[in-house]
TORMARMI-41165 format. One line per 4 residues: number of its first residue (from 0); their letters; for each residue x, y, z of N, C-alpha, C, O. Coordinates in Angstrom, 2 decimals. Atoms other than C-alpha are relative to their C-alpha. Layout:
! TORMARMI-41165
NUM	A	X:Y:Z:X:Y:Z:X:Y:Z:X:Y:Z  ...
END
This chain:
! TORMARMI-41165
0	XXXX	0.84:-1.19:0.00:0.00:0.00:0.00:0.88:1.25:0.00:1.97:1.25:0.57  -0.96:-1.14:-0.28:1.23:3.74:-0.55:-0.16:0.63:0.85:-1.25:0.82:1.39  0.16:-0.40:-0.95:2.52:5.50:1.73:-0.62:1.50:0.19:-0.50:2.19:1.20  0.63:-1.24:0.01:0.70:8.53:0.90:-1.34:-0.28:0.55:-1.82:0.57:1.31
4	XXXX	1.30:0.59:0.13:-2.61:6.61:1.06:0.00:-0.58:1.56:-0.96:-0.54:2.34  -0.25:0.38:-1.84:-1.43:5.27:4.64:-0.50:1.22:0.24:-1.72:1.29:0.37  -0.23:-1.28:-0.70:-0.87:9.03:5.69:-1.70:0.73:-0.21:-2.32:1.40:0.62  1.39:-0.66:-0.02:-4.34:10.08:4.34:-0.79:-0.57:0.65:-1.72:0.05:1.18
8	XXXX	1.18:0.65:-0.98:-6.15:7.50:6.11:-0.08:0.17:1.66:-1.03:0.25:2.43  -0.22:-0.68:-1.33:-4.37:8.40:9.33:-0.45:1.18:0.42:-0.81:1.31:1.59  0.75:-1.30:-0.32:-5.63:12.02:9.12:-1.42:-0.13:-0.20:-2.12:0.62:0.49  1.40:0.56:0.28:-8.84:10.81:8.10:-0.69:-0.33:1.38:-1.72:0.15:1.84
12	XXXX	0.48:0.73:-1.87:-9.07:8.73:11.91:-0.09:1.20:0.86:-0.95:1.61:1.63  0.16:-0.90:-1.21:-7.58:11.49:13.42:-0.64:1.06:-0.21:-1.31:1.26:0.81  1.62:-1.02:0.36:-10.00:14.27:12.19:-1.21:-0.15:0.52:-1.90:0.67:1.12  1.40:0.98:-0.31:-12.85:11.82:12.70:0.00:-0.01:1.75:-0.96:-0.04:2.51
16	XXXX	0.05:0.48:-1.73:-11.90:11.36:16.39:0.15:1.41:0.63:-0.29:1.53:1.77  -0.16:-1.44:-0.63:-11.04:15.26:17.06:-1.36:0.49:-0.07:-2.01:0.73:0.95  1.49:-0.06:0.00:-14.42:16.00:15.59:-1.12:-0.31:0.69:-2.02:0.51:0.90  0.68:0.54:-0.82:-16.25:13.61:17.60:-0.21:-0.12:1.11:-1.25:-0.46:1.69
20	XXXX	-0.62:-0.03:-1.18:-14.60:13.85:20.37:0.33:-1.64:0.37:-0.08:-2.10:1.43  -0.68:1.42:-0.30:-13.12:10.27:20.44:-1.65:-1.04:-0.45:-1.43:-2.23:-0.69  1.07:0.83:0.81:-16.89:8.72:19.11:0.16:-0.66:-1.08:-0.35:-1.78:-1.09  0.59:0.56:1.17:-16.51:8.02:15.51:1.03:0.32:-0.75:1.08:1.52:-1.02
24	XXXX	-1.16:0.19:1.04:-13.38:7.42:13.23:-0.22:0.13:-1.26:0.62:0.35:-2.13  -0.30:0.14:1.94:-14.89:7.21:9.87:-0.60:1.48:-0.32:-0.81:1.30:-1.52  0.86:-0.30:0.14:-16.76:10.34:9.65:0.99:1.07:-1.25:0.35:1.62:-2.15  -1.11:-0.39:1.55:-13.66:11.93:6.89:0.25:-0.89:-0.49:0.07:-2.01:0.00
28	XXXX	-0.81:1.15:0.89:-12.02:10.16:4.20:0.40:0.56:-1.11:0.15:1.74:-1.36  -1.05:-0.75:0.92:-9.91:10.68:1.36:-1.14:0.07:-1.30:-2.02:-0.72:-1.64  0.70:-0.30:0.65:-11.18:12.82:-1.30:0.03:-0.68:-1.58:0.73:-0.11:-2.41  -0.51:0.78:1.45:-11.28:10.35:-4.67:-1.29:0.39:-1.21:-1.48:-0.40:-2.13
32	XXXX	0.91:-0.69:0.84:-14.41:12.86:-6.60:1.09:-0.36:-1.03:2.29:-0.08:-1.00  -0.66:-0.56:1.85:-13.50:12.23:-10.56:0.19:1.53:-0.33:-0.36:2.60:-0.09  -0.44:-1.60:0.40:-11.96:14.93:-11.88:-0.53:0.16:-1.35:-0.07:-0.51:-2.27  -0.21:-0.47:1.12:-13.66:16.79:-14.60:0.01:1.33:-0.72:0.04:1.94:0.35
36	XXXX	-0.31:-0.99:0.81:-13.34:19.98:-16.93:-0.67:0.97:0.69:-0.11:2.06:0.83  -0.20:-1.03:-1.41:-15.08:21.79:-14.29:-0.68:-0.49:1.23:-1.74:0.00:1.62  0.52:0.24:-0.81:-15.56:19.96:-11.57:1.12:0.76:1.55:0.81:0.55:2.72  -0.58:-0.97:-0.90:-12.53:22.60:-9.56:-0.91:0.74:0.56:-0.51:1.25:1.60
40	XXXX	0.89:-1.07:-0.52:-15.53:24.71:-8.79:-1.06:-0.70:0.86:-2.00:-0.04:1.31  1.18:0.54:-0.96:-17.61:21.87:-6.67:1.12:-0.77:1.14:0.87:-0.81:2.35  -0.85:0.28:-1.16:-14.63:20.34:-4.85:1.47:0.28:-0.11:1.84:1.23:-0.80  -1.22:-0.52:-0.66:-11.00:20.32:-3.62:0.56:-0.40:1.28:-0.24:-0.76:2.14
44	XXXX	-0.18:0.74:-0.93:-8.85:19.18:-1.10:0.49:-1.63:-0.36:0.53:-2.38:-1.34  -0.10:1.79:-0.40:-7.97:15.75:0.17:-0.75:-0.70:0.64:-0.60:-1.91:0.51  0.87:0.29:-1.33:-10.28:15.08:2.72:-1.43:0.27:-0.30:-1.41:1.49:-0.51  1.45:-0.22:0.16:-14.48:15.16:2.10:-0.60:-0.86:1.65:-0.07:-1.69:2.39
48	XXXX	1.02:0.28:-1.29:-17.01:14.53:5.05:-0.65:-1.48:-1.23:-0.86:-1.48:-2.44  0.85:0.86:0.46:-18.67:11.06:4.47:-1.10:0.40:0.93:-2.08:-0.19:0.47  1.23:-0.10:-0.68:-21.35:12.16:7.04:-0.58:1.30:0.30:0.07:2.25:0.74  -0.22:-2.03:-0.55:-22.93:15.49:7.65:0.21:0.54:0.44:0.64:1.62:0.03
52	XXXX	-0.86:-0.50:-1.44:-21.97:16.22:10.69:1.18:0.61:-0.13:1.45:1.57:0.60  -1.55:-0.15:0.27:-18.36:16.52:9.37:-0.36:1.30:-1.10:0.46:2.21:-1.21  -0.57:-1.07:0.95:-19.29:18.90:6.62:-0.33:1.72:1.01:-0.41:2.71:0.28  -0.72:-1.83:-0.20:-19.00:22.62:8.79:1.49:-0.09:-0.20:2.08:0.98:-0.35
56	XXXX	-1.35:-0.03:-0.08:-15.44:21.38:8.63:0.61:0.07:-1.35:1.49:0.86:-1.69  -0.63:-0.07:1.35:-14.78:20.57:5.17:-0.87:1.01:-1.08:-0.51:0.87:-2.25  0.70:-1.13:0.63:-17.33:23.59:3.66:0.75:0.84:0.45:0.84:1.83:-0.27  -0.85:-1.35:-0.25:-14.98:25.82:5.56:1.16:-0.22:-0.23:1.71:0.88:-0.33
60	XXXX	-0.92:-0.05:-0.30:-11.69:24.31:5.39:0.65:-0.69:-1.00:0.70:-1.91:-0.85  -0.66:1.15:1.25:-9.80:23.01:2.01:1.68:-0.72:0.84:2.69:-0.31:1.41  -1.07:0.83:-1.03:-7.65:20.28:3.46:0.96:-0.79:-0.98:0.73:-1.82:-1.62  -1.66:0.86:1.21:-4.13:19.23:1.32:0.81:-0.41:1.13:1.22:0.30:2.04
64	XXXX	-0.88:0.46:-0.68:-2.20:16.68:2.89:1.30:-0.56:-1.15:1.20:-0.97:-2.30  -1.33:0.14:0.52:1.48:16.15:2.01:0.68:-0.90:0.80:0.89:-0.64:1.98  -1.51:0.43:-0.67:4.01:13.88:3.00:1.21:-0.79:-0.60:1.24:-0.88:-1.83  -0.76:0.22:1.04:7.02:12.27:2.12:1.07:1.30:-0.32:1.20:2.29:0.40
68	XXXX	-0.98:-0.80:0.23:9.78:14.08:0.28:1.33:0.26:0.65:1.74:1.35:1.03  -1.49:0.34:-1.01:13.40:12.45:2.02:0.65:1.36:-0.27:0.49:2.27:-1.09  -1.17:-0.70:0.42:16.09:14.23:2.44:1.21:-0.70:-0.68:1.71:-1.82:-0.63  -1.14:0.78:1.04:18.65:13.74:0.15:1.20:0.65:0.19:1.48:1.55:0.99
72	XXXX	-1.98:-0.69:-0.45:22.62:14.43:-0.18:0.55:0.37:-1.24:0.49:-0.24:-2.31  -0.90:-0.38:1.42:24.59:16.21:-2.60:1.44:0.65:0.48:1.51:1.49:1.38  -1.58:0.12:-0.82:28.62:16.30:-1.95:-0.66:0.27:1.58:-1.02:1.24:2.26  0.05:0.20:-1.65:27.97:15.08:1.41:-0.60:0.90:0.76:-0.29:0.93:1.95
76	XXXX	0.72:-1.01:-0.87:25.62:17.97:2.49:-1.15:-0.41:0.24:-1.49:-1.08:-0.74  1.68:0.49:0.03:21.95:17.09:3.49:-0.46:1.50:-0.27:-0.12:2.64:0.06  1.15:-1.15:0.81:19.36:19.08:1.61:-1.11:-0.56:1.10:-1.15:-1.68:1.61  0.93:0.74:-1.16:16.34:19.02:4.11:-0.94:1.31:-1.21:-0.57:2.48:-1.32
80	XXXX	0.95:-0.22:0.98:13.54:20.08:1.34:-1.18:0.64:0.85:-2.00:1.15:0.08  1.51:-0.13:-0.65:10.52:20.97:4.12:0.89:1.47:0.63:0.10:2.38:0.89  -0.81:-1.05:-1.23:13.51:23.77:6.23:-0.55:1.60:-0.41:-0.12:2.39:-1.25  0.33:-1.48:-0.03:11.73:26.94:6.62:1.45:1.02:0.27:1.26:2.23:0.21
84	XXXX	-1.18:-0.65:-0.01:15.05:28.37:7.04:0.56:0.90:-1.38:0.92:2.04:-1.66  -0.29:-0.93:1.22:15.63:28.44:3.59:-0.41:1.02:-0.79:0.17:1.81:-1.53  0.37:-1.87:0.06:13.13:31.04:3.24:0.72:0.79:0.05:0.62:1.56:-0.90  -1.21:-1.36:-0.73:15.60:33.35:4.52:1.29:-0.01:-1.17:1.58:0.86:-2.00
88	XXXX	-1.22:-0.02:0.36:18.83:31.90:3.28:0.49:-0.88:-1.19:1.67:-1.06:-1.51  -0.25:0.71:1.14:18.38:29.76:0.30:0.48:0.44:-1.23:0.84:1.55:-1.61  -0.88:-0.71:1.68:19.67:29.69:-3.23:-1.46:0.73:-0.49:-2.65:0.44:-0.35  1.69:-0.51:1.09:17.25:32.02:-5.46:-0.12:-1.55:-1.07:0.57:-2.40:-1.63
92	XXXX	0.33:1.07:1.21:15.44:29.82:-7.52:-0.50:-1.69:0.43:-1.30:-2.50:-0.04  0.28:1.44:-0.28:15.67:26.72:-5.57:-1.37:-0.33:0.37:-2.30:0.47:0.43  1.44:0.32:-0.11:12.81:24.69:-4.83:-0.34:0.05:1.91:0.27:-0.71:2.68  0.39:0.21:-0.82:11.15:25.43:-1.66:-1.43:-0.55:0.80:-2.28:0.29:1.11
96	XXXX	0.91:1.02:0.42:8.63:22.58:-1.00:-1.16:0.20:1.02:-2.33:-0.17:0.89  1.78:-0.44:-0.45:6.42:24.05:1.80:-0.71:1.23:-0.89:-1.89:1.58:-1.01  0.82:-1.45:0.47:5.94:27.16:-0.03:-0.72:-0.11:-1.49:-1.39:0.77:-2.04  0.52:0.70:1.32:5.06:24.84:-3.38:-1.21:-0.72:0.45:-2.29:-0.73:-0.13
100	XXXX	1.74:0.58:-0.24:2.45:22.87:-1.45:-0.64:1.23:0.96:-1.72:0.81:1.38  0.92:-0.73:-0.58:1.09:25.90:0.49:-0.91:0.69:-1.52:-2.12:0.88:-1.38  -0.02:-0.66:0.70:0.86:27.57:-3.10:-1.34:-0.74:-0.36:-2.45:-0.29:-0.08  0.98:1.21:0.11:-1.23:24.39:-4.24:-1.39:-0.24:0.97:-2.32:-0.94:0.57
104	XXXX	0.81:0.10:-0.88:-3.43:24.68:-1.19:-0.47:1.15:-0.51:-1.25:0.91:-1.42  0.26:-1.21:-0.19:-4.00:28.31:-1.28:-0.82:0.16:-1.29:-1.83:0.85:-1.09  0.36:0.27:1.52:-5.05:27.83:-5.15:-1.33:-0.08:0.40:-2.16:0.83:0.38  0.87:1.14:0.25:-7.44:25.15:-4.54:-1.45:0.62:1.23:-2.68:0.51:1.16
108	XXXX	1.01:-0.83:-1.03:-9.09:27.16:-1.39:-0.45:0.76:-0.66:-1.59:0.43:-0.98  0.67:-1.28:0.47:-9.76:30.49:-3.11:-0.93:-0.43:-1.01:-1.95:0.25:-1.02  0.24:0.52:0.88:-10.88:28.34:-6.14:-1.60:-0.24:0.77:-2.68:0.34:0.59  1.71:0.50:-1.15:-13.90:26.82:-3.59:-0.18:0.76:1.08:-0.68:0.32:2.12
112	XXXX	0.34:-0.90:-1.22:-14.00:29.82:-1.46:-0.24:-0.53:2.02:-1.17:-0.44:2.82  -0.19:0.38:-1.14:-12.48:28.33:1.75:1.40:0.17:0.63:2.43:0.52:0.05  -1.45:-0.25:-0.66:-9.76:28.47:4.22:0.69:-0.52:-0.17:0.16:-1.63:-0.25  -1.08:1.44:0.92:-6.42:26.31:2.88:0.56:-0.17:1.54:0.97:0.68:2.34
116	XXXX	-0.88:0.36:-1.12:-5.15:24.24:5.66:0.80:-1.01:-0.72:0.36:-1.60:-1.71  -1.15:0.92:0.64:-1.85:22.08:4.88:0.02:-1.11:1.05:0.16:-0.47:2.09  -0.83:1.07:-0.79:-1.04:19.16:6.91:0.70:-1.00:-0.57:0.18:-1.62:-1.50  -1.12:0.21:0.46:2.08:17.62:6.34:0.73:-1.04:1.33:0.61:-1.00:2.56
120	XXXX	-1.19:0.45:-0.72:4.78:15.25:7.47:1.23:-0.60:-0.28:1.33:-1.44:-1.17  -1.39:-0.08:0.85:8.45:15.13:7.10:0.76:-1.26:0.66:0.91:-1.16:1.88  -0.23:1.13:-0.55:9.97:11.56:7.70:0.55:0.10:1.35:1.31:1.02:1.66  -0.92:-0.01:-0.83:11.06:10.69:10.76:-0.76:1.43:1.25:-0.46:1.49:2.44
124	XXXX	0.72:-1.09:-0.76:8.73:14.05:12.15:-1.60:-0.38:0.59:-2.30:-1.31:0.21  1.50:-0.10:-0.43:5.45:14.38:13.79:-0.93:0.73:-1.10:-0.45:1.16:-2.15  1.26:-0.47:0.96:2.24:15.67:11.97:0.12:1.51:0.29:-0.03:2.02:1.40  0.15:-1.67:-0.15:2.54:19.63:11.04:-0.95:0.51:-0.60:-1.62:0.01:-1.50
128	XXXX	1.52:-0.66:0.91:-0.03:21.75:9.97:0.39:1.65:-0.43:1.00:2.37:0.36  -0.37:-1.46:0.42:0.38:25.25:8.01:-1.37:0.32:-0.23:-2.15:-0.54:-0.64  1.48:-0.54:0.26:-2.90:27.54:7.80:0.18:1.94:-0.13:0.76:2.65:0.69  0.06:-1.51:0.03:-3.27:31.29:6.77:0.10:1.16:0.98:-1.11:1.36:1.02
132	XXXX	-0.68:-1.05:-0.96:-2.24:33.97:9.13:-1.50:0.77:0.07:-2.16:0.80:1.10  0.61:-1.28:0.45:-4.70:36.53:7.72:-1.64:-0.16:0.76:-2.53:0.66:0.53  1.84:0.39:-0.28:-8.36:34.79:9.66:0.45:-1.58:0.71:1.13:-2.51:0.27  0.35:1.57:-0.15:-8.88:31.80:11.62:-1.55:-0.09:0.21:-2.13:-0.93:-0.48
136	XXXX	1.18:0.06:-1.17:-12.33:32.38:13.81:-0.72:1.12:-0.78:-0.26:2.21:-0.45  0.78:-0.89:0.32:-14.65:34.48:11.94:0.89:0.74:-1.12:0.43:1.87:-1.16  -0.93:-0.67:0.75:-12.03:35.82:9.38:0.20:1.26:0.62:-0.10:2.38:0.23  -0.46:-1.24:-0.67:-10.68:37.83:11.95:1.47:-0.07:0.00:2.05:-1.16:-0.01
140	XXXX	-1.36:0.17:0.04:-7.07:38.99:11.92:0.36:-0.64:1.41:-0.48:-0.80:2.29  0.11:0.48:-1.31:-5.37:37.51:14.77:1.64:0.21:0.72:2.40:0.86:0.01  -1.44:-0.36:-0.33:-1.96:37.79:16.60:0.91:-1.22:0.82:0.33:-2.02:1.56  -0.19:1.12:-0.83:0.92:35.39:17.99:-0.65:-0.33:1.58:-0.72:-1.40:2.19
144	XXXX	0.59:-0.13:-1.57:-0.68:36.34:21.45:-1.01:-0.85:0.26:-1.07:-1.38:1.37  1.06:0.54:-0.03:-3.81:34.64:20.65:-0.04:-1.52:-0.05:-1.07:-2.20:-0.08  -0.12:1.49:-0.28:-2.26:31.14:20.88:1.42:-0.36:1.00:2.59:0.02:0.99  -0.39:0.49:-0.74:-1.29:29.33:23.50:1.30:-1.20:-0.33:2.11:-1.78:0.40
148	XXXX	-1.48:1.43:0.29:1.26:26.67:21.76:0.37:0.72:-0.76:-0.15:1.72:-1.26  -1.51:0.05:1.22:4.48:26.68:19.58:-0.59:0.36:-1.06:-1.63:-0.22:-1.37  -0.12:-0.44:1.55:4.46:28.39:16.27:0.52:0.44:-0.41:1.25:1.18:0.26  -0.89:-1.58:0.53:6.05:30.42:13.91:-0.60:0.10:-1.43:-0.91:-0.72:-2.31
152	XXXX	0.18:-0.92:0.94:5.22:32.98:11.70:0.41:0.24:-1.37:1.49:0.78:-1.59  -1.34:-0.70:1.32:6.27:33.59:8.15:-0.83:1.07:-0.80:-1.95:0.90:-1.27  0.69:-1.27:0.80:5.37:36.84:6.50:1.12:0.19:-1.21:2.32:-0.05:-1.08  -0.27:-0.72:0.66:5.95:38.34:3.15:0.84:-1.42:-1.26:1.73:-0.91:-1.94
156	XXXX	-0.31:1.01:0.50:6.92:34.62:1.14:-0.68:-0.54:-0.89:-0.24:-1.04:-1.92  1.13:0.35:0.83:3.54:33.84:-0.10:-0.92:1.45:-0.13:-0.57:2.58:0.22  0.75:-0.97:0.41:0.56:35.84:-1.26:-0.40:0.52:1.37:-0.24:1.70:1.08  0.18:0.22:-0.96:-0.33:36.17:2.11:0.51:-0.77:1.73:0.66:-1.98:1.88
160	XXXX	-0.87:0.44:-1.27:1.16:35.64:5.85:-0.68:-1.69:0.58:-1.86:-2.03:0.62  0.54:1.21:-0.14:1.05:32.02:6.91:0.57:-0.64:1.31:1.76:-0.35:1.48  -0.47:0.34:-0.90:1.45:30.12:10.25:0.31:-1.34:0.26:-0.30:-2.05:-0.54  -0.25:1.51:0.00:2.69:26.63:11.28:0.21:-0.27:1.46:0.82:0.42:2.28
164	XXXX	0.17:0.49:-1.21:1.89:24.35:14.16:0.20:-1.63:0.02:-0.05:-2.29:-0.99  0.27:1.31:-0.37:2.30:20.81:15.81:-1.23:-0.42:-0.18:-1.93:-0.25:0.82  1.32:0.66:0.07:-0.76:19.24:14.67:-0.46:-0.41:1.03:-1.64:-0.67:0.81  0.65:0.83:-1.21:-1.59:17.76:18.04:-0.08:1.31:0.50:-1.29:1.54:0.59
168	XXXX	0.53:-0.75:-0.80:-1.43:21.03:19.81:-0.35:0.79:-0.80:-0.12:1.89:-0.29  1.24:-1.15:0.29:-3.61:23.15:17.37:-0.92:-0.63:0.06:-1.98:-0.13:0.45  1.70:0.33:-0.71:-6.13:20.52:17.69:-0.61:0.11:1.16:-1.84:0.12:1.29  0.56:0.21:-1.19:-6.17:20.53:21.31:-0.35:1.35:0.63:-1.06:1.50:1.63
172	XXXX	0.53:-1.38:-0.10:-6.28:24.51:21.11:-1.87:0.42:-0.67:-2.84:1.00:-0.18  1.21:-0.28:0.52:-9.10:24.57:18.70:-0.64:-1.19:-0.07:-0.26:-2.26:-0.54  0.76:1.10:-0.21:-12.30:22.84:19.75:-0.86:0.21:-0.88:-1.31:1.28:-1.31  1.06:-0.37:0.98:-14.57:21.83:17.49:-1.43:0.62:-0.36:-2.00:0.85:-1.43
176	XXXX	1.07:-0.76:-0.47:-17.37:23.36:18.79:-0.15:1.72:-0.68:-1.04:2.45:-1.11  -0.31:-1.41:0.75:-15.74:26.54:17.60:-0.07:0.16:-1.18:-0.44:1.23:-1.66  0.06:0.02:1.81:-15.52:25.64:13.88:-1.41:0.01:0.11:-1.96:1.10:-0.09  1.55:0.17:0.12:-19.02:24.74:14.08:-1.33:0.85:-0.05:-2.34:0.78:-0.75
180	XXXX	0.49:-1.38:-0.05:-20.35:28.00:15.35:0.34:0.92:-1.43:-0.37:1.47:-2.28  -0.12:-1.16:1.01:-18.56:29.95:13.12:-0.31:-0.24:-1.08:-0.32:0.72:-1.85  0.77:0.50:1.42:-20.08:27.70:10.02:-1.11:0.04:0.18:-1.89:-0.01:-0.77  1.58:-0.52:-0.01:-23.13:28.36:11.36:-0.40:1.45:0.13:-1.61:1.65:0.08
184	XXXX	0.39:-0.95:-0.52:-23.03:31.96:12.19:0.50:0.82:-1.80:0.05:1.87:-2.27  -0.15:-0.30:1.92:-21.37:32.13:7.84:-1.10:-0.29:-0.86:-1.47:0.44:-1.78  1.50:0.16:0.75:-24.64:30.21:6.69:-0.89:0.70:0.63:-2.01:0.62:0.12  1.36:-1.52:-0.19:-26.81:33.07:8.39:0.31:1.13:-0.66:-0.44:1.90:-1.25
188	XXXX	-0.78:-1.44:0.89:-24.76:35.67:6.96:-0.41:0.10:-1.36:-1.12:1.00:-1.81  0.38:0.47:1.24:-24.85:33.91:3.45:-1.14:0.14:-0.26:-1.30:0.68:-1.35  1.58:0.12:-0.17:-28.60:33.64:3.97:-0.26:1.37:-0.05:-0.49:1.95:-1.11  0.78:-1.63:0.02:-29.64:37.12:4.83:0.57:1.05:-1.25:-0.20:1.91:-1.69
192	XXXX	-0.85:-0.26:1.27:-27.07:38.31:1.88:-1.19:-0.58:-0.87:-1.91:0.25:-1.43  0.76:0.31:1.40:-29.24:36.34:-0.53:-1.36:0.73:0.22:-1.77:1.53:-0.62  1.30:-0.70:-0.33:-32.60:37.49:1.18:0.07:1.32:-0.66:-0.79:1.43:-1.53  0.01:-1.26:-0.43:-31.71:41.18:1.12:0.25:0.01:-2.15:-0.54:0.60:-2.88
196	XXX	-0.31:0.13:1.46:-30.32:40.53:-2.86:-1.20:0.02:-0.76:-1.47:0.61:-1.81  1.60:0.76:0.65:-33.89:38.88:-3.41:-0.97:0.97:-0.25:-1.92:0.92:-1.03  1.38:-0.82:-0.10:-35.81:41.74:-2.66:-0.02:0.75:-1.34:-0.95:1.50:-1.61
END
């Protein structure tokens, strides 16, 4: 089996079980919609809700998972392909492979008018997650102050400022209760928008 297809089914459980609160494992799964000539404008992502319950999460949140991508050696140096470092100090030109799959995310969100979350993992690492700077909770701006765990910041790289976290402690920061609200308090919004259009 691949190991990409491992890694999606693993985020799949653990989604399912953050969601639920430890109830119900299947309630994501990997997104395998046929692709056609315009079917970019009805989905996106990796991840779809098999149950409804699950969709405030995936109507708000385009979900690209990545992993994979060794490090490799060239005259005896290790290239580490995921090193936010090289933001800073890399060769121009070279390939920098979070800022190629954030690019890919960020696409595929605006494309289905949703928030791009990345989750990612680099061999040998734990589960990371990258998500937009610019909105989490109501598309409000927000500041490092406003979280309680490890992160860091990168501004001025992509179209937009982007943040990165231990996957285990932004889930255990953000409860799902909170996504849920705020997908419900966007379909009233949406709603009275069309009403007010209607008249």
């Amino acid at each position: 089996m691949a190991k990409g297809a491992d890694f999606e089914r693993e985020i799949c459980r653990l989604l399912s079980l953050w969601w639920s609160k430890g109830e119900d494992k299947d309630i994501f799964w990997r997104n395998r919609t046929r692709e056609t000539k315009d079917s970019g404008k009805y989905q996106g992502g990796d991840i779809m809700s098999m149950k409804p319950s699950g969709l405030p999460l995936t109507d708000r949140y385009n979900i690209e998972l990545k992993t994979g991508y060794n490090i490799t050696k060239a005259k005896g140096r290790a290239i580490l392909p995921w090193d936010t470092l090289d933001l800073i100090d890399g060769k121009e030109g070279g390939r920098k492979m979070l800022l190629l799959f954030w690019d890919q995310c960020w696409r595929d969100a605006k494309l289905t008018n949703r928030i791009p979350l990345l989750i990612f993992k680099r061999h040998h690492h734990d589960l990371g997650l990258c998500i937009t700077f610019r909105t989490h909770i109501g598309w409000i701006r927000i500041s490092n102050d406003d979280f309680s765990v490890p992160n860091i910041r990168i501004n001025g790289c992509t179209s937009e400022d982007i943040i990165l976290f231990r996957l285990s402690s932004y889930l255990e920061w953000l409860k799902p209760e909170v996504v849920r609200k705020e997908a419900n308090e966007n379909t009233r919004t949406n709603t009275l928008v069309l009403r007010t259009s209607n008249r």
